[in-house]
N, C-alpha and C positions, 0 to 999 in steps of 0.2 A: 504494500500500500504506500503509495508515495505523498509526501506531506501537501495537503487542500491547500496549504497557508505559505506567502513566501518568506520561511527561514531565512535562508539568505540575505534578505533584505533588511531585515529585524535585526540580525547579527550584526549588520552593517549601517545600523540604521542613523548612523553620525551622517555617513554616503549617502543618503536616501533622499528624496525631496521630498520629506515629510513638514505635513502644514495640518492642524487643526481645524476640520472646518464651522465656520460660525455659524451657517445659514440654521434658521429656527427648527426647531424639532421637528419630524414627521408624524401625521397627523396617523396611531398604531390602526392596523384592521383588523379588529377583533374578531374571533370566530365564535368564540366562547368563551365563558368563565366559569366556574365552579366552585364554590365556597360550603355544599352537603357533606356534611363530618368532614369538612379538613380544616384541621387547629394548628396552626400556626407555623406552616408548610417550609423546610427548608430546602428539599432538592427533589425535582422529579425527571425522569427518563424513561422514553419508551422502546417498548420489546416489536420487532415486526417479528418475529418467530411468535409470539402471545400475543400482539393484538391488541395491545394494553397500555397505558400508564401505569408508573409506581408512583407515587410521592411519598413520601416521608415526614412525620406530622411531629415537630418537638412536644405538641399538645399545651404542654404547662406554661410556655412560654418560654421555660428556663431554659438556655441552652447549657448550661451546667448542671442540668434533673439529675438528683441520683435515685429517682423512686421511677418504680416501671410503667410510667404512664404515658410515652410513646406510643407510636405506630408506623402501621403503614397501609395506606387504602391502595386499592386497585381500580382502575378507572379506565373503559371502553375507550376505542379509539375516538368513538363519534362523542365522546363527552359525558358519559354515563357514568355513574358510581356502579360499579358491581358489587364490591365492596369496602365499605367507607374502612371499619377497620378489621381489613384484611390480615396483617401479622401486631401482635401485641406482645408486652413483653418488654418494650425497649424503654429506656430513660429519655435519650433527645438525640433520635436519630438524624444523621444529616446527611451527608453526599452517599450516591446511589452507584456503580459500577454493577455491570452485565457481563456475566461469561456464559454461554448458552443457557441451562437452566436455573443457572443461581443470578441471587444478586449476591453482593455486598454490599452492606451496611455500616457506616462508622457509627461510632453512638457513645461520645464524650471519651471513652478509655478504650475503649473495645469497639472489635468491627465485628458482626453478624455476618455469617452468612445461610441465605435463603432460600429456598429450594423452591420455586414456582410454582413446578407441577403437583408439592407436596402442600403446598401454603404454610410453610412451617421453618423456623432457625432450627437448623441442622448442626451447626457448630459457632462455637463464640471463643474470638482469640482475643486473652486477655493482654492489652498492649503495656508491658512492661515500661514505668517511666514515662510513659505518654501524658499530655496534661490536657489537650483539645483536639481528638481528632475530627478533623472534617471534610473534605472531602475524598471522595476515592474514584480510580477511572483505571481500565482495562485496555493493555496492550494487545497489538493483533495477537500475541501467543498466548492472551487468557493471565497474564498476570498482572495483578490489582497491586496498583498503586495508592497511598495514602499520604495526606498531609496533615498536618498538627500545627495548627496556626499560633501556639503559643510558645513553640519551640521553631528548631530551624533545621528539623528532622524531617524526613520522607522515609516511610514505610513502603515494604513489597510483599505482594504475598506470590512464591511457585510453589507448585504441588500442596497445597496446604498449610505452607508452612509462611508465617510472618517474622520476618527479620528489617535491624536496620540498615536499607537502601542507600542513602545519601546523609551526610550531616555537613552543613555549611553555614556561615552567616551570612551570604547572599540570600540565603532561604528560609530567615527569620520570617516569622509573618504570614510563611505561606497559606493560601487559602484553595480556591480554586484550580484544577487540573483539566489538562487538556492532551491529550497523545495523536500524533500523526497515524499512530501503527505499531513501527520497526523503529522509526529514528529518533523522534526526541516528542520527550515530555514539558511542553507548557504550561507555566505556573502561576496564574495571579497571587497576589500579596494583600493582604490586610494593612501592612506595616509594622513598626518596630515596636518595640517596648512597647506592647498593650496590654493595657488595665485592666484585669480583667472585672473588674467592678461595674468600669463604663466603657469598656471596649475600646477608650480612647488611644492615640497610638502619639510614639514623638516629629515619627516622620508618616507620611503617605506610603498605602502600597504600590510596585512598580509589578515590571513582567519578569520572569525569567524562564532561560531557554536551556533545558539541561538534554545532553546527547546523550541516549538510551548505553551505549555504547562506552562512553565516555564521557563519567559522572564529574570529572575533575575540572571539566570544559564548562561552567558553567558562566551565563551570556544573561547579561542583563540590560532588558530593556525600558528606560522611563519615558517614552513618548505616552504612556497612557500611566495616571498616577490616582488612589485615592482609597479608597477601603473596598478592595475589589474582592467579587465572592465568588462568582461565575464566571466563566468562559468555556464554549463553545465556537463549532462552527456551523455556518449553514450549506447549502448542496452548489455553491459556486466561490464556495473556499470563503468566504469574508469570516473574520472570528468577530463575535458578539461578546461584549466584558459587560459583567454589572458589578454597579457601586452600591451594594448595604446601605449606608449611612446616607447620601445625597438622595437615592434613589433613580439615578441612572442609568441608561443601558445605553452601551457606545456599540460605535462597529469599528473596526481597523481592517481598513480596502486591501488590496495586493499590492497596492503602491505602497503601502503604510501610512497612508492619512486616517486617523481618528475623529469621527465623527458624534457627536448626543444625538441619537436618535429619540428616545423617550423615558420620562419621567413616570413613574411610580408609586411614590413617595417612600420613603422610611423604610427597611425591610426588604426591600427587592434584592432575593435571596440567586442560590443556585441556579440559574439559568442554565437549559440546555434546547435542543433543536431537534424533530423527529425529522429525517429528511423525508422518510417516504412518504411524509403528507403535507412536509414543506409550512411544519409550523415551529414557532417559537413559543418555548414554554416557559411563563415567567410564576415561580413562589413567588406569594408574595404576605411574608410573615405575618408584619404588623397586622394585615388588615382579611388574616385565615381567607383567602384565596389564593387558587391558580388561573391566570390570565392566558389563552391561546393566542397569539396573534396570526394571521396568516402572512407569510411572507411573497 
């Protein structure tokens, strides 16, 4: 699978004729929304082998719960709840990763993993040292990646097994994940020293670009900065980043110009993208909904 997004450019991106562009927001096209049992939605993805949404409900609010009042609903392609809560169990589940039948689950210390066809956590690896993990995303070989945004660690899991992946302090902060495939793993940032009290941070988060291959190579990119949660791509390569705090959703073109597409407010959590219906899937915390836009 060869990388949607141009690397190259990003790596280069001092080289680039990269410009911000100002022109006002775009006016989203909504397809749907859904707000039936979902509390206070961190991350959702969908399955074309199942047909489905997952999202992931922190419920309490707390993204810190340590009592099992998580979830996770299941929700038809066409925008139906099948099942609002579908897997239970969890404290405050957040980023979602798919490897055929399973998902994975992070869920504050620990990541879940889910067996689909069974509806059921099948095994739960307790992450030693971990202090926030949140999101998680699958390599073409099925091996799941994790971040911990309060540390400046990356977790892997192969064959079952979770160990630590990368440690850096380019990768303080990390939040959001994004993988070409084979080559390299995409990382938005929350930022530095954050509070975890008020989530507030001392600098903004930026991007970085770490090679699957070679973890030592890590590429850091500030053309896009701020308390970023999500990143995604859509079916003609453009990545979508969203900002938590501001409430944001940008795009960054194949030229590398970053553009504000739409505002959210407060909470506009894990964003990701189903290509085969060519929608954008926006949590949106604060305010227990999921927003579809058609792109």
């Amino acid at each position: 699978m060869k990388l949607l997004f141009p690397v190259l450019c990003l790596l280069a991106f001092a080289a680039c004729s990269h410009k911000s562009d100002k022109q006002k927001e775009v006016k989203p096209n909504i397809a749907f929304e859904i707000s039936e049992g979902i509390l206070h939605p961190e991350s959702i993805i969908y399955s074309p082998q199942h047909g489905a949404f997952f999202v992931s409900n922190v419920a309490s609010g707390n993204p810190m719960e340590t009592k099992p009042v998580g979830y996770l609903s299941k929700i038809s392609k066409d925008g139906k709840v099948i099942n609002a809560k579908w897997v239970t169990g969890m404290h405050a589940p957040k980023g979602i990763a798919i490897v055929g039948d399973d998902l994975y689950v992070t869920d504050v210390t620990r990541v879940h993993k889910v067996s689909i066809s069974k509806s059921k956590i099948t095994k739960t690896f307790q992450v030693k040292n971990s202090k926030f993990l949140n999101d998680a995303v699958a390599d073409a070989n099925g091996n799941v990646y994790v971040s911990d945004m309060f540390s400046d660690i990356l977790y892997r899991i192969i064959n079952d097994k979770l160990s630590v992946w990368v440690q850096d302090p380019k990768l303080e902060g990390s939040n959001g994940l994004f993988t070409d495939g084979k080559e390299h793993l995409l990382v938005v940032k929350w930022g530095t020293q954050v509070d975890p009290k008020t989530f507030q941070t001392k600098t903004p988060g930026d991007m970085a670009i770490i090679p699957l291959a070679k973890t030592s190579d890590i590429n850091v990119v500030k053309e896009i900065q701020g308390h970023l949660d999500g990143i995604t791509v859509d079916a003609k390569g453009v990545l979508w980043i969203s900002d938590w705090m501001n409430g944001d959703i940008f795009t960054m073109s194949k030229s590398g110009k970053v553009k504000k597409m739409f505002n959210f407010g407060q909470g506009t959590a894990d964003i990701s993208v189903a290509k085969e219906l060519d929608l954008l899937m926006i949590p949106q915390m604060n305010q227990s909904k999921i927003i579809f836009i058609q792109l």
